[in-house]
C-alpha positions in Angstrom: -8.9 22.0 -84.6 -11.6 20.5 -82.6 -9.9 17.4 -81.7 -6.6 19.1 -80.4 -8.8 21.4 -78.0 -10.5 18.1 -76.9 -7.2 16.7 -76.8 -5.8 19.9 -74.7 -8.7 19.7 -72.2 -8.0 16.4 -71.7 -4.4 16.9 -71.0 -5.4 19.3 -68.3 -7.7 17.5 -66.4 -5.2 14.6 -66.4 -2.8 17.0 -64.9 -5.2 18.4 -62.3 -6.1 14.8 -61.2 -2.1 13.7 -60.9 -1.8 16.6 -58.8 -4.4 16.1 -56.3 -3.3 12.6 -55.9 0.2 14.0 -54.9 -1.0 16.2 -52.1 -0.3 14.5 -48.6 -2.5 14.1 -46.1 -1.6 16.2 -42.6 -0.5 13.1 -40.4 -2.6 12.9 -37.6 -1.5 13.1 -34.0 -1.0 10.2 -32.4 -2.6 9.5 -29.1 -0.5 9.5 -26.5 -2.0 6.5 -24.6 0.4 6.1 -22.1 0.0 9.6 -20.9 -3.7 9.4 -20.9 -3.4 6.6 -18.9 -1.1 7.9 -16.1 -3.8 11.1 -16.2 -6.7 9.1 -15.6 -5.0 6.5 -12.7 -3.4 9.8 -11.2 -7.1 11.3 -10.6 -8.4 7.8 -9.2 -9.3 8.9 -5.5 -7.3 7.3 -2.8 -8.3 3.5 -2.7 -8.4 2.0 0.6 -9.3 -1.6 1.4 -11.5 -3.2 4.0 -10.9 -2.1 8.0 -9.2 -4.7 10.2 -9.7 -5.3 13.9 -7.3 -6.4 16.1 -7.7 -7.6 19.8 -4.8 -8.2 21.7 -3.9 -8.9 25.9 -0.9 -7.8 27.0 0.9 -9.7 29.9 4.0 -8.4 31.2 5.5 -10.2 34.5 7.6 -8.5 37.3 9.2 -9.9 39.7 11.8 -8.8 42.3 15.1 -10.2 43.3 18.2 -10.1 45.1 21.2 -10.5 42.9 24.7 -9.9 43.9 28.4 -11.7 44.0 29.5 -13.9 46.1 32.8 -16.5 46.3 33.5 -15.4 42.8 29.6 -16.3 41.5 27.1 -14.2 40.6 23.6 -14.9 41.6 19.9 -14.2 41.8 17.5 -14.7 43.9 13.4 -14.2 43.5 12.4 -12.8 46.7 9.2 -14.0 48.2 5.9 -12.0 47.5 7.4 -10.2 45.4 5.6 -11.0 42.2 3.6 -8.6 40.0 1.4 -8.7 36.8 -0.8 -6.8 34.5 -2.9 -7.6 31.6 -3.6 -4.9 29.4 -6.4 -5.9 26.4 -6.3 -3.5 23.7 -8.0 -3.0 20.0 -6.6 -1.7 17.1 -8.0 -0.2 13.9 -5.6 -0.7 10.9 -6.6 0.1 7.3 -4.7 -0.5 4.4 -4.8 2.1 1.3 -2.8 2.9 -2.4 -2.7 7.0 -2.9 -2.1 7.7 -6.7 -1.9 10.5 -7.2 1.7 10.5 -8.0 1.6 7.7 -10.3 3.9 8.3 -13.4 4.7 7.3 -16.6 7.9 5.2 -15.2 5.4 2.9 -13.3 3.5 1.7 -16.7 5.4 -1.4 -18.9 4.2 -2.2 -22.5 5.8 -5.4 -23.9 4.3 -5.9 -26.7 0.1 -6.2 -26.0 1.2 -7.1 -22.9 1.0 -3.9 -20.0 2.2 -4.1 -16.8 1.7 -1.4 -14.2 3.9 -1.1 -11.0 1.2 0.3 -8.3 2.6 2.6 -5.5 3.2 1.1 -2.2 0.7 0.4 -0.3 0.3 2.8 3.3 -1.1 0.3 6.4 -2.2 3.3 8.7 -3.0 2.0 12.2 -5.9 4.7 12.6 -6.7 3.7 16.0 -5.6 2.1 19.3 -7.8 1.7 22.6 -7.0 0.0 25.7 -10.6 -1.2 27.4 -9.2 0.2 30.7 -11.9 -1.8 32.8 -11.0 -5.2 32.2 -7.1 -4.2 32.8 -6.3 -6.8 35.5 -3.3 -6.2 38.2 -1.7 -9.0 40.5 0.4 -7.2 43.0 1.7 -9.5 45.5 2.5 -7.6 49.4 5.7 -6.8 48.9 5.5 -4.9 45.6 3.7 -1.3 44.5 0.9 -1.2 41.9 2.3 -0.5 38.3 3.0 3.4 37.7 1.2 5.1 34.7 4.8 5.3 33.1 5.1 1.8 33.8 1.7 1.0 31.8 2.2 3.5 29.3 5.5 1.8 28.4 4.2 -1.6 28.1 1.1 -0.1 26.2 3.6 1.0 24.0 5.0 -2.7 23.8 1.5 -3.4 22.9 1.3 -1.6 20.0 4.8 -3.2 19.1 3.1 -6.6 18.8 0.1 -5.3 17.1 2.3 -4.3 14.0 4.4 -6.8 14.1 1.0 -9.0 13.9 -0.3 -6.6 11.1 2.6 -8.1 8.9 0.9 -11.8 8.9 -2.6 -10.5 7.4 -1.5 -10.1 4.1 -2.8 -6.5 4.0 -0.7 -5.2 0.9 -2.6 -8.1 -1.4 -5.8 -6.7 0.1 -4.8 -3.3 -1.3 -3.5 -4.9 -4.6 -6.8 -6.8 -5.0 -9.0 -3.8 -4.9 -6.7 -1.4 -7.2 -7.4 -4.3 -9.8 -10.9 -3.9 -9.0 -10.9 0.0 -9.3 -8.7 -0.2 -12.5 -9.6 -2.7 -14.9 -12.7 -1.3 -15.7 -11.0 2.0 -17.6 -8.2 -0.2 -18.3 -10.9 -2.0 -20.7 -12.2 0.6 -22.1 -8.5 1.8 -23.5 -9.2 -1.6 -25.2 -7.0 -3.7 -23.2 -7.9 -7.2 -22.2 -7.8 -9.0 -18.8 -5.5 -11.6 -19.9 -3.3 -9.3 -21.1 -2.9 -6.9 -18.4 -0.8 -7.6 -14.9 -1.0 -5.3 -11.8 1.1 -5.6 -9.1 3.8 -3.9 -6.7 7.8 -3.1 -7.2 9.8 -6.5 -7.5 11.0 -5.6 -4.3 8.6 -4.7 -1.8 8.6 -7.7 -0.1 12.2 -7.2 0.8 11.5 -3.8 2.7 10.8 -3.7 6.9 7.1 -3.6 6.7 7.3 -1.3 9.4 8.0 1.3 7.1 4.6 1.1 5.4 2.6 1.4 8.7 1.6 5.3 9.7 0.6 6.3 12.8 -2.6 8.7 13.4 -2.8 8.5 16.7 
């Protein structure tokens, strides 16, 4: 009698432990890394790069002539004293900056342990433009009138022109990419990501888009 109680108990612990072992685990949820990383780029504050300083002169050349038709030919003819010319210097202020906070989940590539991620475009804002109005230098020969503040406000504007077009040669938008690699591999390696295995850089094709489009105007 003895030994088929012992034998019972036995049974039912057996039982009990068989059960136990059958009762799943909840799965845990899995960390949505991508989205905490999109979260933590988005609320990186607006990265700009170094200031830039650029001096240029502007020359423009005016001279009057005659020009008219004559035996079938057309001609022109510089009249005499009649020359003009103005040299404008002016300085520009031009900063180049990334804004994330619309970064997404579309601009983030996994390939295997390799991550890619596809910064916004950089903004090249030309923050400031002076002309240094005392060393503007006019040549007006006798038969011409000094230049009209229309006149110099257009070729100011000319100016300008040429400063952005110069912007395009400094290499700005690797300036900006070089410091958002600064800002973000430090959090990047703390989501345990390597250096070697991370590669940050702009859409395929920026290069192909009118830089003008990535210069704003303050002033």
């Amino acid at each position: 009698m003895i030994r088929k109680v012992i034998a019972l108990f036995l049974f039912v612990l057996l039982l009990m432990g068989c059960r136990h072992q059958n009762v799943s685990k909840p799965q845990e949820t899995a960390t949505d890394t991508t989205a905490m990383m999109v979260y933590q780029i988005q609320h990186c504050a607006k990265l700009y790069t170094q200031e830039y300083k650029l001096r240029k002169i502007v020359v423009y050349d005016d001279t009057a002539a005659v020009t008219g038709h004559v035996f079938g030919q057309d001609f022109k003819m510089n009249l005499p004293l009649g020359k003009r010319r103005i040299a404008i210097p002016m300085t520009a202020t031009a900063q180049a900056s990334i804004d994330f906070s619309h970064f997404s989940a579309s601009q983030v590539r996994h390939d295997g342990k390799k991550l890619e991620i596809i910064l916004p475009d950089p903004q090249v804002t030309l923050t400031a433009t002076t002309i240094d109005h005392e060393q503007v230098k006019e040549k007006v020969s006798l038969l011409r009138t000094r230049f009209s503040d229309e006149e110099r406000s257009r070729i100011e504007q000319q100016g300008r022109t040429a400063i952005v077009k110069s912007l395009e040669q400094m290499n700005l938008t690797e300036s900006a990419r070089q410091s958002a690699v600064q800002q973000l591999m430090p959090m990047l390696r703390q989501m345990g990501w390597s250096d070697e295995d991370v590669v940050i850089t702009f859409r395929d094709d920026l290069g192909n888009s009118p830089f003008e489009t990535l210069i704003r105007k303050t002033n």
